[in-house]
C-alpha positions in Angstrom: 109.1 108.2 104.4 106.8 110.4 106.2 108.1 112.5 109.2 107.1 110.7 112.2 107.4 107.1 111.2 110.2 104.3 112.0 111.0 104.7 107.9 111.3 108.3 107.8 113.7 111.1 107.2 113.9 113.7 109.7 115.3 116.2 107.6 112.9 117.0 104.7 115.9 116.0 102.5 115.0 112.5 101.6 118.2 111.1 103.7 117.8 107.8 105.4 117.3 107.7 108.8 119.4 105.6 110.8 116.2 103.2 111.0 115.6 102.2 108.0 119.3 102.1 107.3 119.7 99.7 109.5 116.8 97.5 108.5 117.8 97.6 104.8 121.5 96.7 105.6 120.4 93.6 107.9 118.1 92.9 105.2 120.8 93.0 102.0 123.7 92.1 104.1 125.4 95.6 103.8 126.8 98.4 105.8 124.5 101.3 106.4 126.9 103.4 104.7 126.4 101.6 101.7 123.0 101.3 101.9 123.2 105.7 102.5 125.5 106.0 99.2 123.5 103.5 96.8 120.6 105.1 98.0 121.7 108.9 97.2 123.3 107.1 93.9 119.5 105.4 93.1 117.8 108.8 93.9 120.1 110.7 91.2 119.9 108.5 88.7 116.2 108.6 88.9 115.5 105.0 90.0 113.7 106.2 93.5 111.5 109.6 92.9 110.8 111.4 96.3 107.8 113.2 96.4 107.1 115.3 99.2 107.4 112.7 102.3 107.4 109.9 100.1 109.3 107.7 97.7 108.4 105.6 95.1 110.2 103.9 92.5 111.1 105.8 89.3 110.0 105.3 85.3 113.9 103.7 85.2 113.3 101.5 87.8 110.2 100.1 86.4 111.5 99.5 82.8 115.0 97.9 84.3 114.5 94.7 83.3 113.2 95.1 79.9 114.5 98.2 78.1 118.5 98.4 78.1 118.2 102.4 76.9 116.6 103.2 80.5 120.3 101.7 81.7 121.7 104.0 79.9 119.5 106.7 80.4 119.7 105.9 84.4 123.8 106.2 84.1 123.5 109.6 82.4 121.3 111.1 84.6 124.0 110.3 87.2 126.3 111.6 85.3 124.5 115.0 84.7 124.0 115.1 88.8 127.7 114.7 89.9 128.1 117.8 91.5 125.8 116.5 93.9 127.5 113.5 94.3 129.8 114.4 97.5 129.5 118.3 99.2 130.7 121.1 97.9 134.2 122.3 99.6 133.0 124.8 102.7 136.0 127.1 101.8 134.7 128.4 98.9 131.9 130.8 97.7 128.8 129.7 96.3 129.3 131.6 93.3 133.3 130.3 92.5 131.9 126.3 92.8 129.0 127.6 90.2 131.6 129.0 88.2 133.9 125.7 88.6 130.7 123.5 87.5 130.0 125.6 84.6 133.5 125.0 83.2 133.7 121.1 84.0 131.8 120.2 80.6 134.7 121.9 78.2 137.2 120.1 80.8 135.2 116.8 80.2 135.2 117.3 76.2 139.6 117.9 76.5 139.9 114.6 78.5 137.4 112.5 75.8 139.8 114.4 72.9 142.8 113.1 74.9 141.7 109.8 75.1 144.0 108.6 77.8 145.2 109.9 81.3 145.6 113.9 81.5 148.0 115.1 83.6 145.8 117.2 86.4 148.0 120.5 86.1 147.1 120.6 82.3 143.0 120.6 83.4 143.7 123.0 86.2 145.0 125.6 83.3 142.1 124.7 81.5 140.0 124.9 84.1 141.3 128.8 84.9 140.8 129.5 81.4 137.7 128.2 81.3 136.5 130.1 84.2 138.3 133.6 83.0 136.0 133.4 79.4 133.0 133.3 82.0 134.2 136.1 84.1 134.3 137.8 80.6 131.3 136.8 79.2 129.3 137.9 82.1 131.2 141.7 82.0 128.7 143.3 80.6 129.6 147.2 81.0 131.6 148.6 78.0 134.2 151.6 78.4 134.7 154.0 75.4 138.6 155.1 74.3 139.9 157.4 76.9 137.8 156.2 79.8 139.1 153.9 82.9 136.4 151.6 84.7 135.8 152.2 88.0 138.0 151.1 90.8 135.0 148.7 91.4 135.0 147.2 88.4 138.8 147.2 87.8 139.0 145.2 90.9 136.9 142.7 89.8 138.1 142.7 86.1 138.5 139.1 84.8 142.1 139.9 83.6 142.5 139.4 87.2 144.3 135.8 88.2 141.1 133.9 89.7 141.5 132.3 92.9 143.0 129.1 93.2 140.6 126.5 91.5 143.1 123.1 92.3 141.1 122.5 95.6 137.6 122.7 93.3 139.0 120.7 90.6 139.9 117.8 93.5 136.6 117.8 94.4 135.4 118.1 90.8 137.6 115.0 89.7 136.3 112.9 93.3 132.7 113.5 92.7 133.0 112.4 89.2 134.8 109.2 90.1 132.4 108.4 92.3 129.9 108.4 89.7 132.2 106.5 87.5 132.9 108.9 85.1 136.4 108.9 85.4 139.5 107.4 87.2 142.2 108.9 89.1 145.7 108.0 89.3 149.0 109.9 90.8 148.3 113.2 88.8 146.5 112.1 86.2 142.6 111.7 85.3 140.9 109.3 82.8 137.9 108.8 81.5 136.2 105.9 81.9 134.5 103.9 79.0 131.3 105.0 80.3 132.3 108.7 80.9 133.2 108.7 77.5 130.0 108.0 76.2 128.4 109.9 78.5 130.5 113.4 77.7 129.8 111.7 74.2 125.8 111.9 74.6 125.6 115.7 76.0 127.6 116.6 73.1 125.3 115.1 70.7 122.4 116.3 72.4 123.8 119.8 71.9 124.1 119.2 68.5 120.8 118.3 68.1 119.5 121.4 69.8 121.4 123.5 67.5 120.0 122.2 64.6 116.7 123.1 65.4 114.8 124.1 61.5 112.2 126.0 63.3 113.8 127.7 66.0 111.3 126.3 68.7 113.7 124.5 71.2 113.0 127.5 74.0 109.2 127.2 73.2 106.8 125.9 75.5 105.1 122.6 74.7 102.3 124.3 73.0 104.0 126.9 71.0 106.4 124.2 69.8 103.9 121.9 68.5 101.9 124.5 66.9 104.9 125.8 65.3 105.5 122.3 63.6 101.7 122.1 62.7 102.9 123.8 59.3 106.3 121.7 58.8 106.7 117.9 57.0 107.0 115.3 59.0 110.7 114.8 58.7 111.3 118.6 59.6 109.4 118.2 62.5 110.8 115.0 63.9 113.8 116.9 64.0 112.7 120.3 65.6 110.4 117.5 67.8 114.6 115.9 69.0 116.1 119.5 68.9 113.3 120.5 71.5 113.3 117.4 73.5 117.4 117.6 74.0 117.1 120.9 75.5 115.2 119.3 78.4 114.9 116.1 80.8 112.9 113.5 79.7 110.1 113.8 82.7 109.6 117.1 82.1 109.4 116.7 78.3 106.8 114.3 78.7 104.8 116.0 81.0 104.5 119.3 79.3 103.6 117.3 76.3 100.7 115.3 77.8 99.5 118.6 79.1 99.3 119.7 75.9 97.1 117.6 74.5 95.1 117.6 77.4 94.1 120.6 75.9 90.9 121.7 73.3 92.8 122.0 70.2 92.8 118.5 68.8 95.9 119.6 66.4 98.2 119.9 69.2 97.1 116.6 70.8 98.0 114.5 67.7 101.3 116.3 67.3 101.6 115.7 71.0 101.7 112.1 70.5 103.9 112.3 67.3 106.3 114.3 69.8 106.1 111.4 72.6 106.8 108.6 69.2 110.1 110.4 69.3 110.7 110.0 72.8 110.1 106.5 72.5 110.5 104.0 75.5 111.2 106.5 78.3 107.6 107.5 78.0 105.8 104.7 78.2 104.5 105.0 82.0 103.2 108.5 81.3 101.2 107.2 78.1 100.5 104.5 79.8 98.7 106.6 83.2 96.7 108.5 80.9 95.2 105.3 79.0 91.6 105.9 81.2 91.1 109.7 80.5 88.8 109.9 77.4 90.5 112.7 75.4 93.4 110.9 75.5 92.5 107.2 75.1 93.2 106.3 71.8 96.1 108.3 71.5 97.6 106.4 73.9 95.9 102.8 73.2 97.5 103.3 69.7 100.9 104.8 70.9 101.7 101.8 72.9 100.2 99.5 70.7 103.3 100.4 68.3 105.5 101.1 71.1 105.0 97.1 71.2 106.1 96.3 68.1 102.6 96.2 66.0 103.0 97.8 62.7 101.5 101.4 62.3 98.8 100.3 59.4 97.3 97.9 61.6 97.7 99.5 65.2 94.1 101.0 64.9 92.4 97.4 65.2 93.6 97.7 69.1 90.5 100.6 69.3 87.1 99.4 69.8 84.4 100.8 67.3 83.6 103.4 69.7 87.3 104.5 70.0 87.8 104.5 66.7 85.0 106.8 66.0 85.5 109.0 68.9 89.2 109.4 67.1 88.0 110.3 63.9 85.7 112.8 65.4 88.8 114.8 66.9 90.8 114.2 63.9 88.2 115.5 61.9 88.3 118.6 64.3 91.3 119.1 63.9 90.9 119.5 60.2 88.3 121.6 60.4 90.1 123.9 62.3 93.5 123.8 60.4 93.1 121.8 57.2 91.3 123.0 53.8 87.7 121.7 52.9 88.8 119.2 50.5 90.8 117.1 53.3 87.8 117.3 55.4 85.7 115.4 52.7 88.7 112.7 52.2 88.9 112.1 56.0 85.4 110.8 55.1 87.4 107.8 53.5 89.2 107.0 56.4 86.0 106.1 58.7 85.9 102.8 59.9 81.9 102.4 59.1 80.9 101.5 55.6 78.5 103.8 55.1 78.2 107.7 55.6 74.2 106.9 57.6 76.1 104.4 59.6 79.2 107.1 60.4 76.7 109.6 61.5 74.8 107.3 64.0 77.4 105.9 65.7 79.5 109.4 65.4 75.9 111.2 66.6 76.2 108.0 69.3 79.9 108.6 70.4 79.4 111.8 72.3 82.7 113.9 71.0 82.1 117.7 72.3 83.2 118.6 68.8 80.7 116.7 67.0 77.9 119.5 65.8 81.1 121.6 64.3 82.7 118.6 62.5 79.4 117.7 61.2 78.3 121.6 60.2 82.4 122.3 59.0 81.3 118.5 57.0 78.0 119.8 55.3 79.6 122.9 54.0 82.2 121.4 52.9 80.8 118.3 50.8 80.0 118.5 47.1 77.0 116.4 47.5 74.2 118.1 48.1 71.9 115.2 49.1 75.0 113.9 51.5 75.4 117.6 53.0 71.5 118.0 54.1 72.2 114.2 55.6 74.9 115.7 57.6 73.1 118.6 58.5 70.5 117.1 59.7 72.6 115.2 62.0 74.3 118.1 63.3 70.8 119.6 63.8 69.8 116.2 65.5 72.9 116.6 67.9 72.4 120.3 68.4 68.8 119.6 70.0 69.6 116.6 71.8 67.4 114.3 69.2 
């Protein structure tokens, strides 16, 4: 899609041009303007990513044909993008279309309540309602007793009648037909069975979010996870949902791969306890990251579950060296976090039969955490003839011997 080339766009908008437009309708046996709309509807549903001056297909796209939730997914996403769908009326300010986009979701919620066609003058008085509370909300000055606002202000008071919205709510109600979210007959508006469970889904989601235990959902990545580093794993599954539904999905994932990217080998399990909960959606990100050491078996285990192995036995997809290298940065991670006695049980979860054997091949592995885990190890073991052992190793490592 490069400017400059028989497939490109001209415009730095991703649009089309009238080339490949043309090729692709010859091609599929369509008009160009449909190939120009099912393009614009792939792009916001996430099945084409444009990057820069290029396109390539999207995580949706890719798991299609074999994951029915990225269907769904896709169909929300358009959903969530309707105001994009067809332009905004010229005749109106920027800042009253912001304010009629704001106020669609409560008109959504009264037309999923309704459950059958709603005559459009009863959403335009919602709408104006709707639209007054944010005028309100956003009135921020307060006036003691005895005192008048300024003419400014009392000008723009939101007691005042807003504008006409019926020409914003026709182009509200179009854009989200041509989604599918909802039908339009003489008057009246109806949900589809899809808008539905779509208006359905974003009020769960917000549901979700407000149950967060921890109070993390506007945390970054990082913050979030360290703030459930303390919580059980049922509490944090939850704040892990309540965190996730406050953002997309692509994002989400990324900030959480950058996270355990990072030193603190805490944050990169949790990470990957995080990306459990997202589930399928995340499987090309875990999946990129497969060849990057740190990561590795992380993500050789997360997708060896993600295809249906059972948890107990997912490690034997790790080869000895993985397996090792992963109970090195576990055992960081206790070191750093954890108490001394769960250092000397992670001991039992070693893959090696012998604590000589663990220490070559852990000495062999290379982790750059290994001369703390072994020194945090020594001090920590009851043993006294098992702690010089370890020292000796960490000593060994230390020098390079």
């Amino acid at each position: 899609m490069g400017p400059g080339r028989d497939a490109a766009t001209a415009d730095g908008k991703a649009t089309l041009s009238a080339a490949s437009a043309d090729r692709a309708a010859a091609d599929l046996g369509l008009t160009p303007e449909q190939i120009r709309a099912d393009w614009d509807t792939a792009r916001l549903a996430g099945l084409v990513e444009v990057h820069g001056d290029s396109a390539r297909p999207g995580w949706r796209l890719r798991a299609w044909d074999r994951d029915d939730s990225a269907v769904l997914r896709g169909w929300v996403a358009l959903f969530d993008a309707w105001s994009l769908a067809l332009p905004e009326p010229e005749a109106h300010e920027p800042a009253a279309v912001a304010e009629a986009v704001s106020a669609m979701p409560q008109v959504l919620s009264f037309l999923q309540l309704s459950a059958g066609p709603v005559p459009v003058e009863q959403l335009l008085d919602l709408l104006q309602q709707r639209v007054t509370e944010l005028r309100t909300e956003r009135c921020e000055v307060s006036y003691g007793p005895g005192t008048e606002p300024p003419v400014e202000a009392a000008a723009a008071a939101p007691d005042a009648p807003p504008a006409s919205l019926a020409p914003l709510l026709d182009w509200a109600l179009e854009a989200l037909a041509s989604v599918g979210a909802l039908t339009c007959g003489t008057g009246q508006a109806t949900l589809t069975p899809l808008g539905s469970w779509a208006v359905w889904v974003k009020l769960e989601q917000i549901c979700v979010a407000a149950q967060s235990p921890a109070g993390n959902i506007e945390q970054s990545a990082e913050d979030m996870l360290r703030g459930c580093a303390q919580l059980r794993p049922n509490a944090a599954r939850a704040e892990y949902r309540a965190w996730l539904a406050a953002r997309t999905v692509g994002s989400a994932v990324s900030e959480l791969i950058d996270a355990a990217r990072g030193e603190d080998a805490l944050l990169r399990g949790l990470a990957f306890e995080a990306l459990r909960v997202v589930g399928a959606p995340a499987e090309p990100d875990v999946r990129a990251v497969v060849d990057e050491p740190t990561l590795r078996p992380y993500a050789l285990l997360w997708l060896a579950e993600h295809d249906g192995l059972d948890p107990e036995d997912a490690h034997e997809v790790l080869t000895r060296e993985e397996a090792t290298w992963l109970w090195v940065d576990t055992a960081a991670a206790v070191a750093d976090h954890g108490e001394a006695p769960m250092l000397v049980r992670h001991l039992e979860s070693a893959v090696q039969p012998t604590v000589p054997r663990l220490l070559d091949e852990v000495r062999a592995v290379g982790h750059p955490r290994t001369v703390q885990v072994l020194v945090a190890l020594a001090a920590a073991h009851p043993d006294p003839a098992l702690a010089k052992a370890v020292r000796r190793a960490a000593f060994q490592v230390h020098t390079g011997g």
